[in-house]
C-alpha positions as CSV (number, residue, x, y, z in Angstrom):
1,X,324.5,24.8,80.8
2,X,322.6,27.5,82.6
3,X,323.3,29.1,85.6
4,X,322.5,26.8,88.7
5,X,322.7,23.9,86.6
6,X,324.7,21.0,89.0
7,X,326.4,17.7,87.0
8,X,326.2,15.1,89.0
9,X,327.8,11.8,88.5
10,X,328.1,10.2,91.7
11,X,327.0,7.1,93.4
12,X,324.0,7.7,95.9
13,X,321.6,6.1,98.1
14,X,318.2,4.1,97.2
15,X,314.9,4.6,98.0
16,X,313.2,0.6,98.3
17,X,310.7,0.3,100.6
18,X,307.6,-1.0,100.5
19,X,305.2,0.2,98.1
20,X,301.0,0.1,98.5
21,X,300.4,-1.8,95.2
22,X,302.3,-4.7,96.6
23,X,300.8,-4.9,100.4
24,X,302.9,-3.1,102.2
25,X,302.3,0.3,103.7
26,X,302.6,3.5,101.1
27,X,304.4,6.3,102.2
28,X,302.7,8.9,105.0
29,X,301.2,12.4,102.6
30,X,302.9,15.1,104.7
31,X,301.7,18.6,104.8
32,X,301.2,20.4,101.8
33,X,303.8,21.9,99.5
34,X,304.4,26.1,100.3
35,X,304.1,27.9,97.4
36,X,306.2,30.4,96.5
37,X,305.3,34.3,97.8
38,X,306.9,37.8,96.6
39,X,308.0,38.4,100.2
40,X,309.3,34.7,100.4
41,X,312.6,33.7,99.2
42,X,315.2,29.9,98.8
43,X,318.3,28.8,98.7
44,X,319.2,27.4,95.3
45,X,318.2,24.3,95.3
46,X,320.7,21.1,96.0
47,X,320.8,18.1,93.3
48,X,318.6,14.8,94.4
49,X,320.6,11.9,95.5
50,X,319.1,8.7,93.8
51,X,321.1,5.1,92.9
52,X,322.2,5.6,90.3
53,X,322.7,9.4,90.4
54,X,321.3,11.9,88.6
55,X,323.3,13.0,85.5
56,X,322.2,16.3,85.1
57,X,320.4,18.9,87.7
58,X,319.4,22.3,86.7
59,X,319.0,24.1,90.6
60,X,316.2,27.0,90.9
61,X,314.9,28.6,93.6
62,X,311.3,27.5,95.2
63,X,310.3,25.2,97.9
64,X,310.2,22.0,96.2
65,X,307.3,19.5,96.1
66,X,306.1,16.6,98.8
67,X,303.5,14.6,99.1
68,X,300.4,15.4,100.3
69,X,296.7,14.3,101.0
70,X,294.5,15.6,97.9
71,X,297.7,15.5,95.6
72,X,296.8,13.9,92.1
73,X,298.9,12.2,89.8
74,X,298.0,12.4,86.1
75,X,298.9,11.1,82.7
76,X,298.9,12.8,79.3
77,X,298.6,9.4,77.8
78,X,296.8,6.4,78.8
79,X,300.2,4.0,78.2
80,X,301.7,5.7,81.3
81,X,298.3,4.3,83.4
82,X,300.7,1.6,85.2
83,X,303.6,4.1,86.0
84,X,301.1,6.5,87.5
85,X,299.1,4.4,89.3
86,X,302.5,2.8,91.0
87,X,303.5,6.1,91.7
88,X,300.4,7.2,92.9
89,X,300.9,4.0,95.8
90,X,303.8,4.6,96.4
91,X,303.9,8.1,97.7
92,X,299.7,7.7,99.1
93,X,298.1,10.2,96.3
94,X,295.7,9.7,94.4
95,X,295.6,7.9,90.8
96,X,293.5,10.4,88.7
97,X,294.2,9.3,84.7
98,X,294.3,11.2,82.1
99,X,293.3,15.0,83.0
100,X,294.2,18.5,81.1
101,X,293.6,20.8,84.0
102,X,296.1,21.6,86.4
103,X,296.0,21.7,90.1
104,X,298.2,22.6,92.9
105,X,300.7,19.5,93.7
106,X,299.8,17.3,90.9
107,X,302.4,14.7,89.8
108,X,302.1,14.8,85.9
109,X,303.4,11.8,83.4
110,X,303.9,12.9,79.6
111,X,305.3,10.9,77.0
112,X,306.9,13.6,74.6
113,X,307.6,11.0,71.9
114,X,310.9,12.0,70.5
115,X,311.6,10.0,68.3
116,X,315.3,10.8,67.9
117,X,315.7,10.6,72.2
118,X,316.8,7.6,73.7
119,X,314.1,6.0,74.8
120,X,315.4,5.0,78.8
121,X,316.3,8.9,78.9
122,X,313.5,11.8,81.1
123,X,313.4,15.0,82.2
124,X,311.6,15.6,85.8
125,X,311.0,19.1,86.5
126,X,309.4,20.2,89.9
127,X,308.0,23.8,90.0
128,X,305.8,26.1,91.3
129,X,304.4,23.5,93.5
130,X,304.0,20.6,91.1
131,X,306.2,18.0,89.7
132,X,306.4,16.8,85.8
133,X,308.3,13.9,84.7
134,X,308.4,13.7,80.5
135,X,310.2,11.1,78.1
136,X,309.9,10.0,74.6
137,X,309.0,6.5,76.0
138,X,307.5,4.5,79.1
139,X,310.8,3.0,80.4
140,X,311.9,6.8,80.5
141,X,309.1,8.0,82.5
142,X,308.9,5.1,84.5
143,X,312.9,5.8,85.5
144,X,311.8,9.5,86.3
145,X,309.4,8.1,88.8
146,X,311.6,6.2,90.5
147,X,313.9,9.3,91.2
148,X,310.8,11.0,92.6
149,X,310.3,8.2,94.8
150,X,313.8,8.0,95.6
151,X,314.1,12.0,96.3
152,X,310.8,11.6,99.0
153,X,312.0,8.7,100.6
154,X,315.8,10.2,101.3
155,X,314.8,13.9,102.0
156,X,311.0,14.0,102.2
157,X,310.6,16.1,99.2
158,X,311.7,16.9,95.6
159,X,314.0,19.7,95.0
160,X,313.0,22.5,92.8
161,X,314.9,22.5,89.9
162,X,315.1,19.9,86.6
163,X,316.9,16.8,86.5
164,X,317.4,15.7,83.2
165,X,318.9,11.8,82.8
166,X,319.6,9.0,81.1
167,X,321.7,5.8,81.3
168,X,324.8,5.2,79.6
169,X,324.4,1.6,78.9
170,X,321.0,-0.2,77.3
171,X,321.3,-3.4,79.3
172,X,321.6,-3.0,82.9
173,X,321.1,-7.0,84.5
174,X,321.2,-9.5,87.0
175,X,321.3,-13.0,86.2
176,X,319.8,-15.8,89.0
177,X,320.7,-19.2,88.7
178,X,317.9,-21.0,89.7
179,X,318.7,-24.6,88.3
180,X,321.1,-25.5,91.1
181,X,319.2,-23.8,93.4
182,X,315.9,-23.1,93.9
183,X,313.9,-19.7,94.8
184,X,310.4,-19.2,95.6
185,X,308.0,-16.8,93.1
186,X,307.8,-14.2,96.1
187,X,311.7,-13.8,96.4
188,X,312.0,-13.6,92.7
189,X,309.8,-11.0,92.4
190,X,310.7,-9.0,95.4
191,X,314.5,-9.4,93.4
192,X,312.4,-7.5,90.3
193,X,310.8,-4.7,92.7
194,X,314.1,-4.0,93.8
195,X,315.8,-4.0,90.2
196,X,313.1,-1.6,88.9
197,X,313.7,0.9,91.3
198,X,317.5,0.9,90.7
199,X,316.8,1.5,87.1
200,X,318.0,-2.2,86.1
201,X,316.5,-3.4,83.0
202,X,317.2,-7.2,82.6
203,X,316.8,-10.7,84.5
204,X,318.3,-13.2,83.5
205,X,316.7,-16.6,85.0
206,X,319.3,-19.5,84.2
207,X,316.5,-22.5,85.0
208,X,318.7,-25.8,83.7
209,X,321.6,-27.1,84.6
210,X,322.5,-31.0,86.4
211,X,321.4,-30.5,89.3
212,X,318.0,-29.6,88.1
213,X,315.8,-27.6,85.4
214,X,312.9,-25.9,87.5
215,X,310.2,-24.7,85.1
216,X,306.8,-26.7,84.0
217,X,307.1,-28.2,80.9
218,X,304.5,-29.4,78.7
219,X,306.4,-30.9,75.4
220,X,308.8,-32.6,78.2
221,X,307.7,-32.7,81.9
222,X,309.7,-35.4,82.9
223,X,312.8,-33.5,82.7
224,X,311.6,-31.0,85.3
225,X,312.4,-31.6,89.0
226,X,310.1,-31.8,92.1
227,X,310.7,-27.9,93.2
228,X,310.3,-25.9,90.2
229,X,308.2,-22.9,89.2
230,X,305.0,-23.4,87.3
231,X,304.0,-21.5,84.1
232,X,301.4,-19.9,86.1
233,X,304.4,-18.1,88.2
234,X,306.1,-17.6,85.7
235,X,303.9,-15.7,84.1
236,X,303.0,-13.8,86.6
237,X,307.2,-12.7,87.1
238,X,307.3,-11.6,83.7
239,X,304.3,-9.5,83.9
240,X,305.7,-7.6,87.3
241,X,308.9,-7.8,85.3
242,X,307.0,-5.8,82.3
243,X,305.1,-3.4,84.6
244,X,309.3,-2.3,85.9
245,X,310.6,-2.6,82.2
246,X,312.4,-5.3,82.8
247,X,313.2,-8.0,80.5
248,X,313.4,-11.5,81.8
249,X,316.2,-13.3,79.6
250,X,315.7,-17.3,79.9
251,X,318.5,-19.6,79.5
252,X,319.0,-23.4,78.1
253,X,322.1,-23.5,79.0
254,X,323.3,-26.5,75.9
255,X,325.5,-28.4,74.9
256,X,326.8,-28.9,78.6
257,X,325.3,-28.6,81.5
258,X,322.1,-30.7,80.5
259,X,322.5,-33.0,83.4
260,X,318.9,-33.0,84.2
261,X,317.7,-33.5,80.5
262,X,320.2,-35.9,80.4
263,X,319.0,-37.8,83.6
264,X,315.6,-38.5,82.2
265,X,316.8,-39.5,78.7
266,X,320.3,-40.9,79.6
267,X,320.8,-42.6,75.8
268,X,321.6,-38.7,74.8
269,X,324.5,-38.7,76.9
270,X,327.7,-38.0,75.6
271,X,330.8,-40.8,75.9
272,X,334.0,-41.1,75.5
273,X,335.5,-43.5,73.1
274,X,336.2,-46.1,76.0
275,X,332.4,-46.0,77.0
276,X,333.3,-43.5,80.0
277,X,329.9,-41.1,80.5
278,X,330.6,-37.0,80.4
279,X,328.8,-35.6,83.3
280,X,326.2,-33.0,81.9
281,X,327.4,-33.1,78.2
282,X,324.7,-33.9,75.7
283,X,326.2,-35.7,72.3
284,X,325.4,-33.1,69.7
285,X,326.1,-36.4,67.0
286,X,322.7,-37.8,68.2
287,X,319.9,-36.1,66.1
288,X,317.8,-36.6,69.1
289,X,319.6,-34.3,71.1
290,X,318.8,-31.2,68.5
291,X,314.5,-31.9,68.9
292,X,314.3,-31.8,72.4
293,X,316.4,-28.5,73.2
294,X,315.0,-27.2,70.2
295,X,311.6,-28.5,71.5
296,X,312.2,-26.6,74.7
297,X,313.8,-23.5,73.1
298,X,310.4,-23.2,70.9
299,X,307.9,-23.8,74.0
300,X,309.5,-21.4,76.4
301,X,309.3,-18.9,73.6
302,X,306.0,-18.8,74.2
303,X,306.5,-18.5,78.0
304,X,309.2,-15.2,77.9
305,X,308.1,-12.5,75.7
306,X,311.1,-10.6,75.7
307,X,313.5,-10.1,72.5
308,X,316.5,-11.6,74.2
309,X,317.5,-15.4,74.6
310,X,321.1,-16.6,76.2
311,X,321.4,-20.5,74.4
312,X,325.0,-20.9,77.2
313,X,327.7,-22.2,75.4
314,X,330.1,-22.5,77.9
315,X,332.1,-25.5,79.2
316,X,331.0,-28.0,76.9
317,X,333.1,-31.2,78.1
318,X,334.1,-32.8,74.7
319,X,336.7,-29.5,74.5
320,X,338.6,-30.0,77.4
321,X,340.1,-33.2,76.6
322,X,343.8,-33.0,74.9
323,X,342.9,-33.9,71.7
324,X,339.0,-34.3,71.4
325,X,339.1,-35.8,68.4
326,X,340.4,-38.9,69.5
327,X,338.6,-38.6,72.8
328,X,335.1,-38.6,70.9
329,X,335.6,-40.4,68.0
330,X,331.6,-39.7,67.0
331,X,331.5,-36.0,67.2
332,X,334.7,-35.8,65.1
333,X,333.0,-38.0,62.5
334,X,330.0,-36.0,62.5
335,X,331.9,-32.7,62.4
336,X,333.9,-34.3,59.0
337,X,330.1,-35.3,57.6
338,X,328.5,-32.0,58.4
339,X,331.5,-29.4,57.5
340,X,333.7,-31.3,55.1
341,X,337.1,-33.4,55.8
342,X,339.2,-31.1,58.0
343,X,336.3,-30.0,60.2
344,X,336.5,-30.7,64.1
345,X,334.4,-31.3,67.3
346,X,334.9,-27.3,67.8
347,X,333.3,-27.0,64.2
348,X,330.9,-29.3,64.5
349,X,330.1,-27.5,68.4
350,X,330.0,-24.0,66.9
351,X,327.6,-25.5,64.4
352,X,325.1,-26.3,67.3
353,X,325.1,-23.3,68.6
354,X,324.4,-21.6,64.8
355,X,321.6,-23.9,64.8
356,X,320.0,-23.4,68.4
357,X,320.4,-19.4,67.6
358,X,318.0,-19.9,64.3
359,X,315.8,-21.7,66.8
360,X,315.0,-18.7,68.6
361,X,315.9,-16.5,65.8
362,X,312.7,-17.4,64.4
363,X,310.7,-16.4,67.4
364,X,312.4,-12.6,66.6
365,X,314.9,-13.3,70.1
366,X,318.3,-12.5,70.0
367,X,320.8,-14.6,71.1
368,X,323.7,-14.2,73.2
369,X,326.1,-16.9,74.5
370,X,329.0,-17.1,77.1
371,X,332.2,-16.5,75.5
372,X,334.1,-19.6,76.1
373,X,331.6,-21.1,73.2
374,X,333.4,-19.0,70.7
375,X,336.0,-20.2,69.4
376,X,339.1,-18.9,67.0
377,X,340.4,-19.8,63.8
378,X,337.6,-22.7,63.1
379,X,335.9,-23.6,59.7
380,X,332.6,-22.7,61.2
381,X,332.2,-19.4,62.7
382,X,329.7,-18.2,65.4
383,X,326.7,-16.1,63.7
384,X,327.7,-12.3,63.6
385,X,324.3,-11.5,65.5
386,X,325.4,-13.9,68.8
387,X,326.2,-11.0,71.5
388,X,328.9,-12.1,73.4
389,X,328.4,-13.0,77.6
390,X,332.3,-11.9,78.6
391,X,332.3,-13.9,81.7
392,X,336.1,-15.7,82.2
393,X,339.2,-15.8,80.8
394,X,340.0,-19.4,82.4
395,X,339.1,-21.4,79.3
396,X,341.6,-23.8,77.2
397,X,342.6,-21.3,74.8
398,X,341.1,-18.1,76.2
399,X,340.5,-15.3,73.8
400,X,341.1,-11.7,75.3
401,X,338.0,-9.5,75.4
402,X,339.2,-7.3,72.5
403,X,339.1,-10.1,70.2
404,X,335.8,-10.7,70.3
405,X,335.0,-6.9,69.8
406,X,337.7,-6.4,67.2
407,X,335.3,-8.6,65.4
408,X,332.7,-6.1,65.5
409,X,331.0,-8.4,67.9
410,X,328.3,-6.7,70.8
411,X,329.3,-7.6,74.3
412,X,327.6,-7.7,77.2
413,X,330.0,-7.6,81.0
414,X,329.5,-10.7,83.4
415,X,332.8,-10.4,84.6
416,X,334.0,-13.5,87.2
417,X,336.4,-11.2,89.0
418,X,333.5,-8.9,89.8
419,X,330.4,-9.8,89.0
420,X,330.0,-13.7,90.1
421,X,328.1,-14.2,93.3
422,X,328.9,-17.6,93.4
423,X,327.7,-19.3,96.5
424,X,329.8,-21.6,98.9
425,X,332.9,-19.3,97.2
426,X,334.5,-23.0,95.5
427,X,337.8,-22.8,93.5
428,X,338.9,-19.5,93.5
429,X,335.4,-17.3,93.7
430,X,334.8,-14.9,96.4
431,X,331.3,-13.0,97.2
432,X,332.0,-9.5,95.7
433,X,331.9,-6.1,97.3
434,X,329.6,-3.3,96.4
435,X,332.5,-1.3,97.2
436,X,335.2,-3.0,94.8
437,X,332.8,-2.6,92.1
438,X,332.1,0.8,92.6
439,X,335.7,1.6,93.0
440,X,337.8,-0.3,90.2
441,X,335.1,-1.4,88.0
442,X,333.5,-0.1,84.7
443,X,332.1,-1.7,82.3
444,X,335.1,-1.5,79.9
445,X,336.9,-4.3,82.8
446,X,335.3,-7.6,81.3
447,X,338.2,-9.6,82.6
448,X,340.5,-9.9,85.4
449,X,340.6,-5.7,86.2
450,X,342.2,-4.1,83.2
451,X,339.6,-2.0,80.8
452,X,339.7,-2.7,77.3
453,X,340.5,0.3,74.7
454,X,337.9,3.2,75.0
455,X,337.6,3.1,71.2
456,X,335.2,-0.3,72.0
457,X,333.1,1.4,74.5
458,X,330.7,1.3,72.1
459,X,330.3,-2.5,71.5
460,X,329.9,-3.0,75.3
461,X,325.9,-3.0,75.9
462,X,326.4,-3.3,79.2
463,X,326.7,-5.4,82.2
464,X,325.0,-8.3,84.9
465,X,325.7,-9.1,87.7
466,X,325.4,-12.8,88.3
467,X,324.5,-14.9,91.0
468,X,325.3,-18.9,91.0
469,X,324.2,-21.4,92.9
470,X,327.1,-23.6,93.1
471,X,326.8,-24.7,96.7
472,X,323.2,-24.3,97.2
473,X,322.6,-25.0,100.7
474,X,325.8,-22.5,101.6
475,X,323.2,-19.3,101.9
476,X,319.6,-18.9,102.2
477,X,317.4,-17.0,100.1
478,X,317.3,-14.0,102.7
479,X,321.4,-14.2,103.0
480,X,321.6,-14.2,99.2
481,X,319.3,-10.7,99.3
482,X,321.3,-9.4,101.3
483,X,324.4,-10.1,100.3
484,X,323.5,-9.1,97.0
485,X,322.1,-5.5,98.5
486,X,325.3,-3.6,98.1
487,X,326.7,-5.2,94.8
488,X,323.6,-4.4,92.9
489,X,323.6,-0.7,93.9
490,X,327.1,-0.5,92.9
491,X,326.6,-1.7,89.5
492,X,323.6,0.0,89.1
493,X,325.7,3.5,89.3
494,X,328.3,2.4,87.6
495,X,326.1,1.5,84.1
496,X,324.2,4.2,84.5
497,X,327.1,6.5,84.7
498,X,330.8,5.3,84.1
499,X,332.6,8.0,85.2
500,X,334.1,7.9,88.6
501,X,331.3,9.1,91.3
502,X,331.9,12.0,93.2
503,X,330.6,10.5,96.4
504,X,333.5,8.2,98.7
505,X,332.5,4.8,99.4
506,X,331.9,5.3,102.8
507,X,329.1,8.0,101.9
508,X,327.6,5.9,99.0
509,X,327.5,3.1,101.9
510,X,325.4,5.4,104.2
511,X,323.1,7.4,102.4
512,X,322.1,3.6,101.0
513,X,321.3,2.3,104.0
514,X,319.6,5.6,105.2
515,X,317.3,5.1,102.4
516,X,316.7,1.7,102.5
């Protein structure tokens, strides 16, 4: 690296405040940038502090760049017209499109479309009194001007110099569980502003469960409960989601935790030998059960546009029994019909899940699942294309994480111990810390707090944090935003860049709140 050039790979503070495109006030133009002079001279410049950091920070000398009134920002392409008129809000310039001609403070966007460059990765050089942000794709540019935003906010201008960056994992999430309890369209998407400008890439909306499934349905409305979210919202939190580059990843969570489905077609639920009804469990014997979660999975296809599609899994109550094969003497005989003589219910439940992954297979998602629906040493394997949702390691017969990726599997990190905002706090949860995570936790911990061999690093996609709604009424949506604040800006840093930040906690903790 050059002369000057600074690595940075600690944890810093946020810019988030409120933005023009979205109602609230845009930042104040200051005075215009000075321009450089032969009888002039700086300091070498000092590296941005952003959340997540910077990688990578070439210092110069010059005066660095600030807003001002008459300051344009441009594009070289006329993909990049949603990232520069945000920008343009944002910091109160103006939004001038595509333009060839350069002019003193100008904000320029450029897609540079390397092909061989990972796409989320830009360089954002600010010199001689203008500021360029290039990437070989939107996301990349769109991540450059959120440091730009960032740097203003914090210290009022962008220091000379070029930062060039890029994260170190491709899926960068939080998860909402918005089946047990609901949350309005506005708080959602205030949830997505915030993502976007911490350089998060996913959403993960978790909208059915027993206590409710909360989004308009047309092939089934009367499974959907009185406070839900109408396709009309939805649609509209995808497209904000889009405009940030974030995916929204729905889930239909089956073969358990169908108690709503359930309530409004109760012949599909699942019972013991002795009659007794299993709370949430569908019975994945009935034929009936397949066409309406397949009729769901194939109408919200329509609604979610993304490539990604988490089908649950987890905690399916026909496996938790001693010996479910007695326990559910219909399952086991349908296991033995479907997969030969020796097959089981955890056969016959693996099978389910195959099948609901070609569902949305065939709408070109791909699936992921929580790993206590995998199982070991069955005669029905989980497809080799279901990534792996690492969340616990409290299941009957709990696999360690590096079995799953000494299968070659992709795994993404929802770790319980760290990551699982679980509200009320029941059995053993507690809210996590922002600081605990940004102390003990990379994205190589997917259980309890020891990392799994480097040599898998690979395999892990990344991470999410998630937030449950166990206890509903325990917080309110504002308590949940904030208690939530800290966590997410620890995580974000921490996929972004796993090595151990060079800023203390303490100092994370106050240049966050300084920049809001």
């Amino acid at each position: 690296m050059a002369a000057g050039a600074v690595v940075v790979a600690s944890g810093v503070g946020l810019g988030l405040w409120a933005s023009g495109d979205d109602g609230g006030p845009a930042a104040a133009p200051s005075s215009p940038s000075p321009t450089p002079s032969p009888t002039r001279t700086y300091p070498l410049s000092e590296a941005p502090r952003t959340i997540p950091a910077v990688r990578e920070h070439t210092a110069e000398r010059g005066p660095g760049w600030r807003p001002a009134s008459g300051h344009r920002v441009v594009v070289s392409d006329p993909a990049l017209a949603d990232e520069g008129r945000l920008t343009a809000q944002e910091l109160g310039l103006t939004y001038a499109g595509e333009k060839d001609d350069e002019r003193p403070g100008d904000v320029r966007l450029e897609l540079n479309r390397d092909a061989g460059a990972n796409p989320e990765s830009y360089t954002l050089t600010v010199r001689g009194g203008r500021v360029t942000v290039s990437g070989p794709g939107e996301a990349g540019v769109f991540y450059g001007t959120r440091t730009l935003k960032q740097e203003i906010r914090g210290a009022g201008a962008a220091p000379e110099g070029v930062v060039r960056d890029e994260p170190a994992k491709p899926r960068r999430g939080m998860m909402l569980d918005i089946a047990r309890k609901h949350y309005d369209a506005g708080w959602i998407e205030d949830r997505i502003r915030e993502l976007g400008d911490l350089k998060y890439n996913e959403i993960g909306l978790h909208f059915s469960d027993d206590q409710g499934f909360r989004i308009e349905s047309d092939s089934h409305p009367e499974i959907v409960s009185e406070d839900h979210l109408t396709k009309a919202q939805v649609r509209k939190i995808v497209e904000l989601a889009e405009s940030r580059h974030i995916t929204v990843v729905p889930e239909i969570d089956s073969p358990g935790h169908l108690g709503a489905v359930i309530d409004a077609h109760p012949g599909l639920q699942l019972r013991k030998a002795n009659g007794e009804a299993v709370r949430g469990a569908i019975d994945i014997a009935d034929p009936r059960s397949a066409e309406i979660v397949d009729d769901l999975l194939d109408e919200y296809a329509g609604l979610f546009p993304g490539d990604r599609w988490h089908l649950g899994g987890d905690e399916y109550q026909a496996l938790v029994v001693p010996d479910p094969e007695a326990a559910f003497p219909g399952l086991a005989a349908a296991a033995r019909e479907k997969y030969g003589s020796g097959a089981t219910v955890e056969d016959l439940t693996t099978g389910w899940l195959n099948d609901r992954a070609a569902t949305v297979r065939a709408h070109d998602r791909v699936p992921r699942a929580w790993n206590d629906g995998f199982f070991r040493d069955g005669s029905v394997q989980a497809a080799e294309d279901i990534r792996v949702a690492y969340w616990t390691g409290k299941e009957i017969g709990a696999r360690k994480p590096a079995e799953y990726l000494a299968e070659g599997r992709e795994v993404i990190n929802y770790n319980d111990e760290f990551l699982y905002y679980v509200l009320g706090e029941p059995l053993t949860f507690v809210y996590p810390t922002g600081e605990r995570i940004y102390e003990q936790w990379t994205p190589r911990v997917l259980r309890g707090t020891e990392p799994v061999p480097a040599k898998y690093d690979r395999q892990i996609l990344g991470g999410s944090f998630a937030v449950w709604g166990d206890l509903p009424r325990s917080q309110t949506q504002e308590q949940v935003a904030a208690g939530i604040r800290m966590p997410l800006r620890a995580l974000a840093q921490k996929l972004w860049d796993a090595r151990e930040p060079t800023l203390s906690w303490a100092e994370f903790r106050t240049l966050a709140g300084r920049l809001g």
